[in-house]
N, C-alpha and C positions, 0 to 999 in steps of 0.2 A: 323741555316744555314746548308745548305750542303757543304760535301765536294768534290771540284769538280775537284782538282788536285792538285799532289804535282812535284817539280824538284828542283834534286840535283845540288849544283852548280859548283860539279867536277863528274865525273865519267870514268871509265876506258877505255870508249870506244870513241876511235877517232875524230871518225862522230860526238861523242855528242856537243851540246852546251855546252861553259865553259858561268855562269853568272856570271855578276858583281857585284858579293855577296864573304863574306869570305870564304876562303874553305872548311870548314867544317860544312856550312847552307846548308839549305831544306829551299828553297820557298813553299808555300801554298796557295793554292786560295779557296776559301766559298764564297758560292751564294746564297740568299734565292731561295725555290724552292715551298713553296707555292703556292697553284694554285690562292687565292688573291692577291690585286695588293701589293707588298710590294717594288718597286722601287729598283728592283734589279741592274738597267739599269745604274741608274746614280753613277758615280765618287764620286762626295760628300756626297751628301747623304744617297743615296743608300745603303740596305743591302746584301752587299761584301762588303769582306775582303781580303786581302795580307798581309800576313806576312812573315815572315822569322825566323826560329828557328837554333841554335847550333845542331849537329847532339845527341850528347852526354843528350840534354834536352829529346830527342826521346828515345821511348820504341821499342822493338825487335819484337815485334809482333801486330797484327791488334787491334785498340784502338776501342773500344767499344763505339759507340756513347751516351752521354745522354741525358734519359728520359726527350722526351718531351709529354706534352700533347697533346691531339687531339684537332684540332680546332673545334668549335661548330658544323658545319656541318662534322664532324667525320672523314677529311681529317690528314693524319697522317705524319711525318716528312718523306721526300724520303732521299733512299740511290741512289745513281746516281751509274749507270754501271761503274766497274771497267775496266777501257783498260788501257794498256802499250805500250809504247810506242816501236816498232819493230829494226825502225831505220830510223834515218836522213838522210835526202841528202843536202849536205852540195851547193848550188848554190849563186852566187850573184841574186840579186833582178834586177838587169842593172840601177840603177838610180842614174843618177852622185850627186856629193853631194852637187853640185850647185842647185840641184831641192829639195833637202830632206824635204828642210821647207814648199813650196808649199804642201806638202802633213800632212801637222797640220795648213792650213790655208782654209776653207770652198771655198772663192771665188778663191784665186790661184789653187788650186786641181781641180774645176771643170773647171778651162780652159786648164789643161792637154790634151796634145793630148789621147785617149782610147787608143793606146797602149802603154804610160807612166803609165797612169793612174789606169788601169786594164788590164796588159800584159797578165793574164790567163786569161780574162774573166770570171773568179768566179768563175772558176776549182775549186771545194772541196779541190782536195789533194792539192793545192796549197794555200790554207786559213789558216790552222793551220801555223804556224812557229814560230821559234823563232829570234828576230834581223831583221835589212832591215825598210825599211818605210813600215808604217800600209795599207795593201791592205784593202781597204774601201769595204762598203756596196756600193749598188748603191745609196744610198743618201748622199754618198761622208763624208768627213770629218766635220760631223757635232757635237757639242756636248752640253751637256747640263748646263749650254746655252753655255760653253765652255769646250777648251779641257782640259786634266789635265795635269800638268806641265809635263816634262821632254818628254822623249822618247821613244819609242817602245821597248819594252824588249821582249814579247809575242802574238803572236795571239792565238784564239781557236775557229774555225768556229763549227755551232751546228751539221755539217753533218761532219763524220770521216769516214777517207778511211780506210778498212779493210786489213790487210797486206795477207791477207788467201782468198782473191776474192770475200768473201760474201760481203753481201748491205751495204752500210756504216749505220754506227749506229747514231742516235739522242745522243748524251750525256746530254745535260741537256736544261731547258728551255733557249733559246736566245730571246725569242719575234718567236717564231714560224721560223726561218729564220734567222736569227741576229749572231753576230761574237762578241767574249768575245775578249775584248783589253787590254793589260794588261801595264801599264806605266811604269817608273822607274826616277825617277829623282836623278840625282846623282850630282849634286850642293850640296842637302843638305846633312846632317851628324848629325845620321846616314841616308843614300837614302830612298827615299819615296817613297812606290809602292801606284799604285791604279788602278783600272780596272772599265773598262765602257763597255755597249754594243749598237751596234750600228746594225740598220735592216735596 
């Protein structure tokens, strides 16, 4: 799998998200990125990954991926673009919390008024985030064949806004168009991440 991002869950700057992770973890996310179908998409099965490591388990410089083999038709493991994150803007999503579950239920999400439902209209810079209810694809909150337990911790849409005015960049395969959704369920112990993508 590729590595497709990592987030610390304290850092010294403000704006940043604090996650509800112990202090001194690193979240991680991996995606296959093979250009065969390998079910990158789904939750359960799917290969992605979420974890979370102690900072102290972590090396001080850039970890060397390993050797993998070439697939038969001589496609080889990708490294996915490095980007960093510039800076947050820290806004409410406006969605009382009366409505938050309609938005992890297929049929109540899609009788959302569209500006509850998609208040950017699929504005890019407004795709990525972290926290707030998950802003859907246009085929709304669907999943395979359901969603994964707990709550929105992360989004990562496949089109990123450049903080420098250049064209936003592709980061990784989503399904051509598709939004990386990242879970957390914090009932259990220790919490359970898992990430779906949805087009």
């Amino acid at each position: 799998m590729s590595h497709l991002g990592q987030f610390p869950a304290r850092v010294p700057d403000t704006d940043s998200p604090i996650l509800p992770l112990p202090e001194d973890e690193v979240l991680f996310l991996f995606k296959c990125e093979w250009d065969s179908v390998c079910s990158f998409w789904d939750f359960a099965d799917g290969a992605n990954r979420v974890i979370s490591l102690p900072r102290q388990a972590l090396s001080d410089a850039f970890t060397q991926p390993p050797p993998v083999e070439a697939q038969d038709d001589g496609e080889v493991l990708k490294i996915l673009p490095e980007l960093g994150v510039a800076n947050w803007l820290a806004q409410d999503d406006g969605v009382s919390a009366e409505l938050e579950a309609a938005f992890y239920d297929y049929a109540r999400h899609s009788e959302l008024p569209d500006q509850i439902a998609n208040p950017h209209e699929w504005a890019s810079e407004w795709l990525t985030k972290f926290g707030g209810v998950p802003f859907w694809t246009a085929n709304g909150a669907q999943g395979q064949p359901s969603l994964p337990p707990g709550r929105l911790l992360l989004q990562i849409d496949n089109w990123v806004t450049m903080s420098d005015g250049s064209e936003a960049q592709s980061i990784a395969n989503f399904c051509s168009d598709g939004i990386a959704y990242v879970f957390i369920d914090c009932t259990a112990a220790p919490h359970v991440f898992s990430m779906m993508i949805n087009r």
